[in-house]
C-alpha positions as a Markdown table, in Angstrom:
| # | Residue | x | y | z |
|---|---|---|---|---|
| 1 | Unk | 6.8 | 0.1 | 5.8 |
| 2 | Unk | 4.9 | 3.2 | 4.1 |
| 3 | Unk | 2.0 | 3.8 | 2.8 |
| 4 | Unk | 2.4 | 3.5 | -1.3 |
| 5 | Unk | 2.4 | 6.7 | -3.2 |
| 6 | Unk | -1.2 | 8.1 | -4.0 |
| 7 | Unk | -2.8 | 6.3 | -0.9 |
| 8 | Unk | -1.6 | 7.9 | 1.6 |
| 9 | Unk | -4.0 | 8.9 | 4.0 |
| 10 | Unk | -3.0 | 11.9 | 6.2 |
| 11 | Unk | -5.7 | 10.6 | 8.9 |
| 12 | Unk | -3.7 | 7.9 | 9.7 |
| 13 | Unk | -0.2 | 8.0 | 8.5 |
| 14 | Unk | 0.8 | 5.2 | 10.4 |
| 15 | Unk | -1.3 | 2.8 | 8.6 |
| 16 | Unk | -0.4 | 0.4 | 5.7 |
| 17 | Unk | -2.3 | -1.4 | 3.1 |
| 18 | Unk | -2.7 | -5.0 | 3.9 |
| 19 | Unk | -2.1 | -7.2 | 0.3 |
| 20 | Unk | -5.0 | -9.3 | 0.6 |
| 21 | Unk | -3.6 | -11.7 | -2.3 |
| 22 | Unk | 0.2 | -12.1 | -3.4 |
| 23 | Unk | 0.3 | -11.3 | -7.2 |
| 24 | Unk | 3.8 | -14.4 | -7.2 |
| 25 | Unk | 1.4 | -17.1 | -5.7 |
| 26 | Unk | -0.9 | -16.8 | -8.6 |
| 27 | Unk | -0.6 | -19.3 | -11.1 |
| 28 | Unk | -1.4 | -17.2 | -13.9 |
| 29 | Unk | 0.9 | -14.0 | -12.4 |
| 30 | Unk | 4.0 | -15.3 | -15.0 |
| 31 | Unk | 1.6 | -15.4 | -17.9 |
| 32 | Unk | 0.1 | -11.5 | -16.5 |
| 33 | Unk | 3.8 | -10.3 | -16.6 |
| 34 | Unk | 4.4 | -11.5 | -19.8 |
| 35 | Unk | 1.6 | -9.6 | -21.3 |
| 36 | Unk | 2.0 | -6.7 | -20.4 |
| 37 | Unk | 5.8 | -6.8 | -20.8 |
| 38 | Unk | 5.5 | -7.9 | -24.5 |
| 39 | Unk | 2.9 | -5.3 | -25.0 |
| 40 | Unk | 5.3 | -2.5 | -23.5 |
| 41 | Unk | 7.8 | -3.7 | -26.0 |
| 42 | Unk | 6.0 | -3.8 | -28.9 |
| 43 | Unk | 5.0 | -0.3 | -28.4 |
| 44 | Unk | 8.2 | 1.0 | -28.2 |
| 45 | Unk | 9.4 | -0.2 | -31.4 |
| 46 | Unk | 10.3 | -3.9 | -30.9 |
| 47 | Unk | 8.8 | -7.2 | -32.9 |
| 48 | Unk | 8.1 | -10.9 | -31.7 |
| 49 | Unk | 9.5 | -13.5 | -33.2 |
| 50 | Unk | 7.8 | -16.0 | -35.2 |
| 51 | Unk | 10.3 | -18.8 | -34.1 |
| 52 | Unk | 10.3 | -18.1 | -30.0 |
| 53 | Unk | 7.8 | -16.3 | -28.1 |
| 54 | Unk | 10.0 | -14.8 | -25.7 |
| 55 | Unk | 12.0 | -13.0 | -28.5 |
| 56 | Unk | 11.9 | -9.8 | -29.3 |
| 57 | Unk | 13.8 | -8.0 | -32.2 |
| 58 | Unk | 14.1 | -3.8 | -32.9 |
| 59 | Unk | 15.9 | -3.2 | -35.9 |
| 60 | Unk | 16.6 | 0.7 | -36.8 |
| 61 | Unk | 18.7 | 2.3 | -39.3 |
| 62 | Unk | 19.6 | 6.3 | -39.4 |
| 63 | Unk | 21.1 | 7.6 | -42.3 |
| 64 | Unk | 24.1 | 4.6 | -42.7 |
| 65 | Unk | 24.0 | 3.3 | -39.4 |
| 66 | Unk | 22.2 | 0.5 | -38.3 |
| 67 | Unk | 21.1 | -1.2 | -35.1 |
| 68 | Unk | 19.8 | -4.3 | -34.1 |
| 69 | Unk | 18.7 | -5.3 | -30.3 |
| 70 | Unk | 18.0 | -8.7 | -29.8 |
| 71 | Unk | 16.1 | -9.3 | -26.1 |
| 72 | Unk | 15.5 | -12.8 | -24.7 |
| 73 | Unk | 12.8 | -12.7 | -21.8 |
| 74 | Unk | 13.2 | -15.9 | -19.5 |
């Protein structure tokens, strides 16, 4: 194990930091995931679905060519 980037202490390099609370055991950690994976995509372009909440739909033409990108989060 290493210390994680931007913590490391060069007073004692040997050291790691202890996780005091897994982020998977929390009941709510699938709903915090979620979140801020559907915000991420809606940033970069993408739209929910009205029909399924885990669907997300970018749609973008350039001159005659369009694309569509259909992403189903489980």
């Amino acid at each position: 194990m290493s210390q994680p980037p931007g913590f490391v202490d060069t007073a004692y390099p040997n050291h790691v930091c202890l996780l005091t609370k897994s982020l998977y055991g929390l009941k709510q950690a699938p709903r915090a995931w979620f979140q801020k994976l559907s915000s991420a995509l809606l940033d970069v372009g993408f739209v929910a679905s009205n029909y399924d909440p885990s669907l997300f739909i970018a749609h973008h033409t350039i001159i005659h060519y369009s694309s569509w990108c259909m992403l189903m989060i489980f």
